[in-house]
Structure formats: C-alpha cells, structure tokens
TORVEX-414559 format. One record per residue (C-alpha): x, z, y; residue number from 1; chain. Coordinates in Angstrom, 3 decimals. Example, Ala and Ser with C-alpha at 12.3 -4.5 7.8 and 13.67 -1.06 7.14 Angstrom:
2
> c1 c3 c2 seq mol
> 12.300 7.800 -4.500 1 A
> 13.670 7.140 -1.060 2 A
This chain:
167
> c1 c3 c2 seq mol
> -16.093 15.613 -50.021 1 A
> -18.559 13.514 -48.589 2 A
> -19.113 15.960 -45.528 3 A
> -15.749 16.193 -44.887 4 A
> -15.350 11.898 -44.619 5 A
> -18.508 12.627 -42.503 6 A
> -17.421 15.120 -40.323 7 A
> -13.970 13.021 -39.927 8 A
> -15.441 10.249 -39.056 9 A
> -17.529 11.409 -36.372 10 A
> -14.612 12.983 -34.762 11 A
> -12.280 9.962 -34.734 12 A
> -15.808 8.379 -33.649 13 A
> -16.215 10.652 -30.696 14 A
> -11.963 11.095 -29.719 15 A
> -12.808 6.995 -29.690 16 A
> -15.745 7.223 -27.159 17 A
> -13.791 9.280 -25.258 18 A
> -10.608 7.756 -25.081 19 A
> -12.767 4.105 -24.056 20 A
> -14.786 5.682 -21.184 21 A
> -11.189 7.191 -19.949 22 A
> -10.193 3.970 -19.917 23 A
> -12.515 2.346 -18.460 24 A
> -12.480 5.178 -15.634 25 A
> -8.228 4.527 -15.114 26 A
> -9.316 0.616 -14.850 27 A
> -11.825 1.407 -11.704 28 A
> -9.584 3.800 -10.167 29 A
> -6.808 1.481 -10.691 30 A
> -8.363 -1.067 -9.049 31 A
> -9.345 0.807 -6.207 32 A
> -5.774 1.891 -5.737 33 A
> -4.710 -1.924 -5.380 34 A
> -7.219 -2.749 -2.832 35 A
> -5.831 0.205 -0.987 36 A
> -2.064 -0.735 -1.179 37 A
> -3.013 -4.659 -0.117 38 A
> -4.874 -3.382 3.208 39 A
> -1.571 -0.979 4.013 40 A
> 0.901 -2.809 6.490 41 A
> 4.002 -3.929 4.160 42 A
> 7.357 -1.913 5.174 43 A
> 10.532 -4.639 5.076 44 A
> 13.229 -3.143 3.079 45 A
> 16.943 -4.206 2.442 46 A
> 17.841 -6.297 0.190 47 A
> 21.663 -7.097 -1.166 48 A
> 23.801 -3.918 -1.653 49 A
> 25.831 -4.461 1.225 50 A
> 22.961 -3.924 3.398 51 A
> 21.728 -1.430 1.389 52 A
> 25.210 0.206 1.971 53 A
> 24.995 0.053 5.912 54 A
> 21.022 1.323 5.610 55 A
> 21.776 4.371 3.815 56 A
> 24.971 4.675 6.713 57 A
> 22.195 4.355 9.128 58 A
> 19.442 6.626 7.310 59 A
> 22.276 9.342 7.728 60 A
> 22.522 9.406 11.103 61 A
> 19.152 9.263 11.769 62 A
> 19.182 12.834 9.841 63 A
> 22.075 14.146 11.595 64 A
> 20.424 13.338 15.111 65 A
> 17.275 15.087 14.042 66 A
> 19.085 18.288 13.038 67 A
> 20.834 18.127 16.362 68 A
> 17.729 17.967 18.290 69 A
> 16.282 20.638 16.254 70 A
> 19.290 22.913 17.258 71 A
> 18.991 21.927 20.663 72 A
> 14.811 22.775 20.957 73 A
> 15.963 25.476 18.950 74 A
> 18.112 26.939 21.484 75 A
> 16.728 26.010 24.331 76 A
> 13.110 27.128 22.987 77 A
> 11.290 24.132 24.164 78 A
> 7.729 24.461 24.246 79 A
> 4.939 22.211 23.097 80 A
> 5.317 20.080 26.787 81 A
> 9.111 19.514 26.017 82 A
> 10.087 21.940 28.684 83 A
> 12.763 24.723 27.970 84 A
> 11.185 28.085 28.281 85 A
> 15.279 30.193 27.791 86 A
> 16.866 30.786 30.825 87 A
> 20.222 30.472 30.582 88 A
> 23.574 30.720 33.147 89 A
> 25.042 27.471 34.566 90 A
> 28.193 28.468 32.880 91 A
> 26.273 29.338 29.120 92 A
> 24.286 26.178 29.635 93 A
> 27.021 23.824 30.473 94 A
> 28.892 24.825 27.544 95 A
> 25.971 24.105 25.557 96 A
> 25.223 20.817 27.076 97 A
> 29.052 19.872 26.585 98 A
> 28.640 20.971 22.757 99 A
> 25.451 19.038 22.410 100 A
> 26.452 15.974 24.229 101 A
> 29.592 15.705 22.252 102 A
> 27.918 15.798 18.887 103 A
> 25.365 13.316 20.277 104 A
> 27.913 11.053 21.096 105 A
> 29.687 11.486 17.591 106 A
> 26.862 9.627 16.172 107 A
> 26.482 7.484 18.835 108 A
> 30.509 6.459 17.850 109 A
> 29.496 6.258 14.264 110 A
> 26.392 3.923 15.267 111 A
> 29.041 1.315 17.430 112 A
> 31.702 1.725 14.177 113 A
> 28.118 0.601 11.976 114 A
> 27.269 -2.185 14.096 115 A
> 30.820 -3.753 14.142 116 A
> 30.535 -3.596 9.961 117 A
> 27.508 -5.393 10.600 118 A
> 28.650 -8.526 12.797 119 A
> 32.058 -8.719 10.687 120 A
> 29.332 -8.762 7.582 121 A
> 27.244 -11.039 9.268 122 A
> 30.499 -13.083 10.697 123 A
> 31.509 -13.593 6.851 124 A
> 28.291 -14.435 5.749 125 A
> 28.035 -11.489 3.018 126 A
> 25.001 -10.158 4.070 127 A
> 21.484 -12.636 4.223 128 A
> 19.850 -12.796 7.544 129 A
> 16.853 -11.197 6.748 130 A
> 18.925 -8.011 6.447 131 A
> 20.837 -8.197 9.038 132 A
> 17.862 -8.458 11.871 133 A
> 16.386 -5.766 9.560 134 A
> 19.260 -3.503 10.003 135 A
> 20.613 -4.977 13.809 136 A
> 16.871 -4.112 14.561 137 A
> 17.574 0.080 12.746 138 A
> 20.719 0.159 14.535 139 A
> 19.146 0.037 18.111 140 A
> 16.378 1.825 17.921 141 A
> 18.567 4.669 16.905 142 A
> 20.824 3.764 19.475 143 A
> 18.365 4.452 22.172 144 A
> 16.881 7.436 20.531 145 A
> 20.481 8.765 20.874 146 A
> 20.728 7.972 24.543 147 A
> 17.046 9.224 24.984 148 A
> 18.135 12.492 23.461 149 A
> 21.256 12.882 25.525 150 A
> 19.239 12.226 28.966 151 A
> 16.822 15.007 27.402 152 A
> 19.312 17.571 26.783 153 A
> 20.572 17.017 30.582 154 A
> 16.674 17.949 31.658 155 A
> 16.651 20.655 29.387 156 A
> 19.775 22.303 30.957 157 A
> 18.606 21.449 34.104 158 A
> 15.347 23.343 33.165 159 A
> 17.359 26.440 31.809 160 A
> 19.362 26.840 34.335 161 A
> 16.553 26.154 37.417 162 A
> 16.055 29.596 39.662 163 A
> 12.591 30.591 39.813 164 A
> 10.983 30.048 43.124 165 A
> 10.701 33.530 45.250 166 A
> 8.418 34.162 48.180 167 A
C-alpha cells in the first residue's frame, strides 16, 4: 500500500514538473510572439457593418479581376516578362480582346455602382469617416488596377497578333 501512495505520488509529482516547465516554455514563446506582432506594420480594417458590407462588395471584385487576368495570361501564354508568347489572328484576337475588355469593364461598372453606395452612405452620414477614406482609398486602387489591366490586354493583343520580322 505504501508503494503504491509512493509510486502515485511521484507520478502526479513528475506530470507536475512537467506540466510547470511547459508552462513556463508557452510564457517565453508567448512573449516572443507579442514582440513580433508589435514590430509588424498594423493593417486598418473596417469598422461598422455598413462598411463592412461595401468591403466584402469590394474584396469580390478584386477576386473576379484576378481570375480574369489569369484567363487572359492564360490564353495569351504570357511569359515571365509579361509578353504574350501565342500567336493569334487579328480576327481570333480581337474577339478575345472584345470578350476580355467587356468583362473588365463589368467590374469596372460594378466598382462606379460601389462608389455611388459609398458617397450616398457617406452623404447620410451612416458610415464613420475613418471607413469611408478606408474604403474610397480600396475603391481606387482597384479602379486603376482595372484600367491598368485593360491597357495590358490591348498590348497583349497587340503582341499576339504582331508579324514576325522577315529578312
């Protein structure tokens, strides 16, 4: 009987030990890990649900313009410069462009129908101000990614389409 208290003991005595120096270990690591999140830069985020509302509107489009320039490199095979290595017909390519350019300028529509929501938000005061630079500040730097991308796809027809120079 006496053994077996013994024996006990020395186990709860050692699953103690154990579980301290764990501890301890989790304390220094966890203090490590808040040194490291204080020197990272601080990303602003919305706020109030409205603006919430018109960032996740905004966080959509962003994904719908990358899949549409990942269908365009994917088509026109554009190489590691950003130069399209398919060659294509005028007629093949212009239908393409037309195609690309359209959907382009679908969510360049949907980014002008987002802005309006957010003066007529702003306008009524339902959304704070932090938000709205926040989100004013979203809405053009996907605006000019948009335009970026559609003067892009004109180069990259323009590429496909280019006769190779004979001798």
């Amino acid at each position: 009987m006496k053994k077996l208290v013994v024996s006990v003991a020395a186990a709860a005595l050692t699953l103690n030990v154990a579980t301290f120096a764990n501890a301890q270990e989790v304390k220094q690591d966890t203090k490590k890990e808040t040194v490291k999140k204080e020197t990272t830069k601080k990303v602003k985020t919305v706020k109030t649900k409205t603006g919430k509302a018109i960032d996740k509107k905004l966080v959509n489009i962003d994904k719908d313009v990358q899949k549409i320039e990942k269908s365009i490199d994917a088509y026109f095979k554009v190489n590691q410069e950003g130069e399209a290595t398919k060659k294509v017909s005028k007629t093949v390519a212009n239908k393409k462009y037309k195609s690309f350019k359209g959907q382009l300028k679908a969510e360049a529509n949907e980014l002008n129908a987002v802005k309006k929501q957010l003066t007529l938000l702003n306008k009524k005061k339902k959304i704070n101000e932090a938000d709205y630079t926040l989100l004013v500040a979203k809405h053009a730097a996907l605006n000019t990614k948009v335009q970026a991308d559609i003067a892009n796809l004109k180069e990259l027809v323009a590429q496909a389409t280019a006769k190779p120079a004979t001798k």
